[in-house]
Every structure is written in C-alpha cells, then in structure tokens.
N, C-alpha and C positions, 0 to 999 in steps of 0.2 A: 333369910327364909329358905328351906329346903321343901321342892315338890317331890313328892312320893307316888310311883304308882303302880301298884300290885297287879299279875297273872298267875296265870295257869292253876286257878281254881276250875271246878267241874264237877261230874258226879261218875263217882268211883264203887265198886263193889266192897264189901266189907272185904279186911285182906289186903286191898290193892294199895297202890302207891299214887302217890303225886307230890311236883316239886314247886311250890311258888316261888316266885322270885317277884321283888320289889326294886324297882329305877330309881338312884336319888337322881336329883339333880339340884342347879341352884348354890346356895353357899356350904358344899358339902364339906369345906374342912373345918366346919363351926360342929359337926358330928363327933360327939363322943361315944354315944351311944346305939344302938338299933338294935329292937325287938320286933317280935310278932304275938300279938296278941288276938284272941277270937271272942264271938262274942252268938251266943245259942239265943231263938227266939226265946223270952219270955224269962231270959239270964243276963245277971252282968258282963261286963266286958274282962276278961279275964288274959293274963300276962301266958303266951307257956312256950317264949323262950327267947335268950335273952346275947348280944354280945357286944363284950364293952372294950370297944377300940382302943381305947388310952390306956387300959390291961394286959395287954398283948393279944387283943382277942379271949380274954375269958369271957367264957358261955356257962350259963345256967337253963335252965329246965324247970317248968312244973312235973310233979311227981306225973302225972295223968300219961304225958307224953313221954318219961324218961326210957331210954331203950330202942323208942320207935321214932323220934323224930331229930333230927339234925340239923342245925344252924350255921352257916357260913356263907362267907361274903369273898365276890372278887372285887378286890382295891383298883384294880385298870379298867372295870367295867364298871362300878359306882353302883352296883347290885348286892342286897341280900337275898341269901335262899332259904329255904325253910324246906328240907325233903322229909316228907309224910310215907313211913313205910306201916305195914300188917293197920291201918285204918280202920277203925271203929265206929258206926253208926251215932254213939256221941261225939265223936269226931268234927257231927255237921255242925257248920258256923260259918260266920260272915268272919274271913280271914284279915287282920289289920296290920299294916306295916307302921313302926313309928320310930322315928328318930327323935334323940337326945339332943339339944345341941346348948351352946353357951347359952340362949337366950330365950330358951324355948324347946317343948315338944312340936314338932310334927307331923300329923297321919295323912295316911295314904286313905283312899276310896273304900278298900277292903273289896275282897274275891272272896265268892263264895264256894264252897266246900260241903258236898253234900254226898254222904255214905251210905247207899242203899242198895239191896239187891232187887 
C-alpha cells in the first residue's frame, strides 16, 4: 500500500503559475509509475501527465498541457511535482496524484486548482 497526499493547489489568475507536489509514502519501491491526473465538475477524470520510473523517468503529456506544464519527482524526498505555468481557466479541477505499483493504483485526496480573474 502506498499513501499519497497532494499540495499546493489554490486560485491563481489566468497566466499565473502553481507547483503541486504529492508525498508518497508506505511501500514506495512497489512504484513504477506516477501521474497527475484532474478531473473538472461535470467531466471525467482525465490523465495529463505521466512519469514512468522503470523508464528512466520517461514523461508523457496530454496535448492540452504540452509546453505549459512539467513533471518531476525528487527520489530522496518521495515527492512528485507537477509545475503549472501561462494557466488557463480550463485549467480548473480537482488535481489527482496516482501511483502505479506491482499490485495496484494508488490516489491521493486531490487539490484543488482553480483559475480565475
């Protein structure tokens, strides 16, 4: 079992920046993978960005975020990041952290992320 638990969500101006970060903790060498996925009222839960440990860290992207937003993790602190740069009003969502592991996904609570002037 890995516990997941997401920050540094908030409400940002269209434009602006924010960086979540998600804690594992628990059986974290069972992790192959970790993403960040969001999910808009009244939308599915949607994937948009991705990076897979046992890869060398290869990282993918939904097209939506490509250019603006960045994925990376520090291995000595058991955190991923997720930095949200030029944010866009559909932007807003309930931010998910989910891990990969041998036996299972894992989510975190999710932070919310709300873009408005």
């Amino acid at each position: 079992q890995v516990q997941l638990v997401e920050s540094g969500g908030g409400l940002v101006q269209p434009g602006g920046s924010l960086r979540l970060s998600c804690a594992a903790s628990g059986n974290i060498f069972s992790i192959y993978a970790m993403d960040w996925y969001r999910q808009a009222p009244g939308k599915q839960r949607e994937l948009v960005a991705g990076i897979t440990i046992t890869s060398g860290d290869r990282t993918n992207y939904a097209d939506s975020v490509k250019g603006r937003f960045t994925i990376s993790r520090d291995n000595a602190k058991n955190t991923l990041y997720l930095q949200m740069n030029s944010l866009k009003p559909e932007d807003t969502a309930v931010y998910y952290c989910n891990a990969d592991t041998t036996v299972g996904s894992n989510w975190g609570q999710g932070t919310q992320v709300t873009v408005s002037s």
